[in-house]
C-alpha positions as CSV (number, residue, x, y, z in Angstrom):
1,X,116.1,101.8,69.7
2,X,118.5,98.7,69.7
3,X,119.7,96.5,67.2
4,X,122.3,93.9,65.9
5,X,123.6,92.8,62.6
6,X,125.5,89.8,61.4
7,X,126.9,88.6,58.2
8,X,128.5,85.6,57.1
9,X,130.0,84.6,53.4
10,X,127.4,81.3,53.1
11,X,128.1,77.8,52.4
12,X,130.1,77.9,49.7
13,X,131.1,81.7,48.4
14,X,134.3,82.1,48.6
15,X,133.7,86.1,48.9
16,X,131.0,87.9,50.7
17,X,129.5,90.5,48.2
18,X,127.0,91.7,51.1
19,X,128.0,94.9,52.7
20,X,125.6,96.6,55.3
21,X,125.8,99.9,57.6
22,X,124.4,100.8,60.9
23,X,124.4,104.7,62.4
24,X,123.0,107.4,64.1
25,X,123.0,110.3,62.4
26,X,121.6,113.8,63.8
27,X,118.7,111.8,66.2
28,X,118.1,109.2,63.2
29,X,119.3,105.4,62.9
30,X,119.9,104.6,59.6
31,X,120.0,100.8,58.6
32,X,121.4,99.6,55.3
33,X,122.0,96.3,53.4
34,X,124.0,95.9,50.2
35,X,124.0,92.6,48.2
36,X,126.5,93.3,45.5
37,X,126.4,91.1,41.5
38,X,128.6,91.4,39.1
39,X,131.6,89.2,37.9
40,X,135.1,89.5,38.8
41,X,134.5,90.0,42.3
42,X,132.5,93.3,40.9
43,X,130.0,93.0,43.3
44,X,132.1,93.7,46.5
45,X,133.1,96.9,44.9
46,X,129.5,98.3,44.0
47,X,127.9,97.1,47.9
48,X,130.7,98.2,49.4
49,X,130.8,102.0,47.8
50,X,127.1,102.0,48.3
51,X,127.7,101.5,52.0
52,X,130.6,104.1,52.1
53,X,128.8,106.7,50.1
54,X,125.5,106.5,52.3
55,X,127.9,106.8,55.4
56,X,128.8,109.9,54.1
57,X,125.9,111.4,53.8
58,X,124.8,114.2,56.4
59,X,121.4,115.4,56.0
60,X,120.2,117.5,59.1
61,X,116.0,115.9,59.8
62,X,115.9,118.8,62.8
63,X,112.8,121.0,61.6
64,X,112.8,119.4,57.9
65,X,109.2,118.4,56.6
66,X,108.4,114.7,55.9
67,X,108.5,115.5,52.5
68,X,111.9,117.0,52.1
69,X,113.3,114.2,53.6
70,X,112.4,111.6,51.3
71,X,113.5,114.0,48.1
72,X,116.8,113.9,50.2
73,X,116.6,110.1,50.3
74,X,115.5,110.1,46.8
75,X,118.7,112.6,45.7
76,X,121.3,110.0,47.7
77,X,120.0,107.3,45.9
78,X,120.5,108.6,42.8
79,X,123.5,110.2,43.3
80,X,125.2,107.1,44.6
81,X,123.8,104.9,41.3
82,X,125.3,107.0,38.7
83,X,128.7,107.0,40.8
84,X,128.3,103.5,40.8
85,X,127.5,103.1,37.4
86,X,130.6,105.6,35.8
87,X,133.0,103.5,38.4
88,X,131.6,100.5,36.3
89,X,132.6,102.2,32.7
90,X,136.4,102.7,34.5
91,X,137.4,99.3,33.2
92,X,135.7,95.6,32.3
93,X,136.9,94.5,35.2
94,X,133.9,96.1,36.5
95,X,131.6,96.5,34.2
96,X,127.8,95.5,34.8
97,X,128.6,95.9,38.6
98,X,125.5,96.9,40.6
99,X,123.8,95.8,44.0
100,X,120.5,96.1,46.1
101,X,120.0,98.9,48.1
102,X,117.7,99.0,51.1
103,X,118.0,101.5,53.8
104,X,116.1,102.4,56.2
105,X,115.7,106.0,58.3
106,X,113.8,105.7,61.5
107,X,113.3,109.8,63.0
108,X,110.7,110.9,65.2
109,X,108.5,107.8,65.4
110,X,108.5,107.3,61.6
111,X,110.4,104.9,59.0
112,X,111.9,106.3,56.0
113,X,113.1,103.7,53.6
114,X,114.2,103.8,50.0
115,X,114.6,100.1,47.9
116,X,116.1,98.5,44.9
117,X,116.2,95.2,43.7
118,X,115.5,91.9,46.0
119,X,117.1,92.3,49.7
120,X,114.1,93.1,51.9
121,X,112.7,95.5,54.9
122,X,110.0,94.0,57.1
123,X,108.0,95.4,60.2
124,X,106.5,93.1,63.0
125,X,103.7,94.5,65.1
126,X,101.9,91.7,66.3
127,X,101.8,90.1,62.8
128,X,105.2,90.8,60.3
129,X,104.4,93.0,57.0
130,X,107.0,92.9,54.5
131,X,106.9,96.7,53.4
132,X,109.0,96.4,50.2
133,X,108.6,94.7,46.9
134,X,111.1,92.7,45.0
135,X,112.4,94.0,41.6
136,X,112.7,90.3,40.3
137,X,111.8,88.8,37.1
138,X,110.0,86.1,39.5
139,X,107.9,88.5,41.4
140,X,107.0,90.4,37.9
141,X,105.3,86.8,36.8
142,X,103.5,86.7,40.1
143,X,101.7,89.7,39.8
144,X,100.6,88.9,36.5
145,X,99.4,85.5,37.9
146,X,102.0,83.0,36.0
147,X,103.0,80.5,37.9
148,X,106.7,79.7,38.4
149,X,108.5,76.4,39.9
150,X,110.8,77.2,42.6
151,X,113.6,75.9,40.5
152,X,113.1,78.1,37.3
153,X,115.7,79.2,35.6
154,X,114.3,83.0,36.4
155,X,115.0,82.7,39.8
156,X,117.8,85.2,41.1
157,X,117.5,87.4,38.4
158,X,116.5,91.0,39.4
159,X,115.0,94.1,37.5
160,X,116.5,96.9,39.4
161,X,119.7,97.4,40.8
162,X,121.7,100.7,42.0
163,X,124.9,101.0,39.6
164,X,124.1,98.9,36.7
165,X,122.5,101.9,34.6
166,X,122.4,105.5,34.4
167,X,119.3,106.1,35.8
168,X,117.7,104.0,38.6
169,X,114.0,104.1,40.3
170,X,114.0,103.6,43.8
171,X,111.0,103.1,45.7
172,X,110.6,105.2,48.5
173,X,107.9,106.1,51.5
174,X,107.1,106.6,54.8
175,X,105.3,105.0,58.0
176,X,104.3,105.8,61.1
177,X,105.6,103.3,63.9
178,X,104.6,101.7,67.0
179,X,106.8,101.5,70.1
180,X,106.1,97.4,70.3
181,X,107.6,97.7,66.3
182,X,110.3,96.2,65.2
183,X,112.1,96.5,61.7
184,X,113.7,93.8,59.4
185,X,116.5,94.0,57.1
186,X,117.9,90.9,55.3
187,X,119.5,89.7,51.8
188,X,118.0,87.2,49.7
189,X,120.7,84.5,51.7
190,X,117.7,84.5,54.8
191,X,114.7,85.1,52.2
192,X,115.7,82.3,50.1
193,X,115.6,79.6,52.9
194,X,113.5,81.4,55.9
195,X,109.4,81.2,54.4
196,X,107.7,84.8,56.2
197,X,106.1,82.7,58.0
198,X,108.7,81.2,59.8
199,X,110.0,85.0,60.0
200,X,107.3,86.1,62.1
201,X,107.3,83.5,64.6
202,X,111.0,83.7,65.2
203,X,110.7,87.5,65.8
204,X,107.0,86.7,68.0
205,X,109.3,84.7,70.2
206,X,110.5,88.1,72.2
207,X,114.2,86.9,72.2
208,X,117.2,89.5,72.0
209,X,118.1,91.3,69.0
210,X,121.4,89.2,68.6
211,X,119.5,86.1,69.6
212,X,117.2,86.7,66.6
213,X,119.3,87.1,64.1
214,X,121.8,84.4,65.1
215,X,118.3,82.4,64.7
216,X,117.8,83.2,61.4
217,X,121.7,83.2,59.5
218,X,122.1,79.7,61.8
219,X,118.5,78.4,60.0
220,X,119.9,79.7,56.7
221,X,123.1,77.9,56.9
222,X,121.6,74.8,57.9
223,X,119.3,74.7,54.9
224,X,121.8,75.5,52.5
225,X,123.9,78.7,52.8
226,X,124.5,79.2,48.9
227,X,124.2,82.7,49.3
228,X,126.0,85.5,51.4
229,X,123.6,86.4,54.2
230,X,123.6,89.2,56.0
231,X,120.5,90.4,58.3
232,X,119.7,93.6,60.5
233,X,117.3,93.6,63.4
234,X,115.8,96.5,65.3
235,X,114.0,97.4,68.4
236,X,111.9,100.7,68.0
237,X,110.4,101.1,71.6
238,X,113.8,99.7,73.4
């Protein structure tokens, strides 16, 4: 397995509230982005502990069931929200901090991932599947077949978020992969500008994992950058 990462502070930010992590840990990579809200620079603070927290985390997958391993998943999750969210009560300068959490676990030929809010994991066999959903007030409409402009005042706003309440749901599963896969991570600074579409054929083009994500942040800075972007690409079969 080989990857690369980049992130960049946009356009016009003038702080990156993305945070992301990359490691193997006891014959599993682990892939994580971050996109951190809250005022007061808030943001930074709740990414960037999410990041450190999962980096401390040692679970042993040797000889552990499928199963086990996403309760473990399920139990950092949790435990990192609700050390989020008490850091949040510590003083106002923090308070309503929270931040997306998408991380994936790739161990003996499967993916692991648990998901909050609107950063995004996709796989590309052949054809690119975006295997999470967006907890957004947008994507909420969609499914219940009201239409919404582009430019509604609803976009941005998300339903879930690690840190900004006591109790979070993350969604979490498992899939079997391919050795021609190849796995996906980005904040909503390449979703917002890159169609899937356009996605797809970028990674179909075979180019080198630092070569396709330059592609995709340079593509997102020339259409606008408003956002912090920050994007993961792996190689399963490399």
């Amino acid at each position: 397995m080989t990857y690369y990462t980049r992130t960049e502070i946009g356009n016009i930010r003038e702080n990156n509230e993305d945070s992301f992590l990359t490691k193997e840990l006891n014959g599993a990579l682990l892939l994580l982005i971050c996109d951190g809200m809250g005022g007061h620079n808030s943001g930074e603070v709740a990414s960037q502990m999410a990041v450190k927290l999962t980096d401390e985390w040692n679970f042993e997958f040797k000889n552990t069931k499928p199963s086990d391993i996403k309760k473990a998943i399920k139990r950092l999750v949790e435990d990192i929200n609700i050390k989020i969210y008490l850091k949040s009560k510590s003083s106002d300068k923090l308070s309503g901090m929270g931040t997306t959490f998408s991380m994936v676990v790739i161990y003996d030929n499967y993916l692991y991932y648990a998901h909050v809010g609107d950063s995004r994991i996709y796989i590309c066999d052949k054809k690119l599947k975006q295997i999470t959903t967006d907890h957004t007030i947008m994507e909420e409409m969609r499914k219940k077949g009201i239409e919404i402009e582009d430019d509604s005042k609803y976009v941005g706003y998300i339903t879930r978020a690690v840190g900004s309440s006591s109790i979070v749901v993350a969604d979490i599963d498992k899939m079997k992969l391919k050795d021609t896969s190849s796995v996906l991570l980005c904040s909503d600074g390449i979703t917002k500008y890159i169609f899937d579409h356009e996605l797809e054929e970028i990674i179909l083009k075979g180019m080198e994992e630092k070569e396709t994500v330059d592609r995709l942040v340079e593509l997102s800075l020339e259409r606008g950058g408003r956002d912090n972007i920050t994007c993961i690409f792996a190689k399963i079969g490399e």
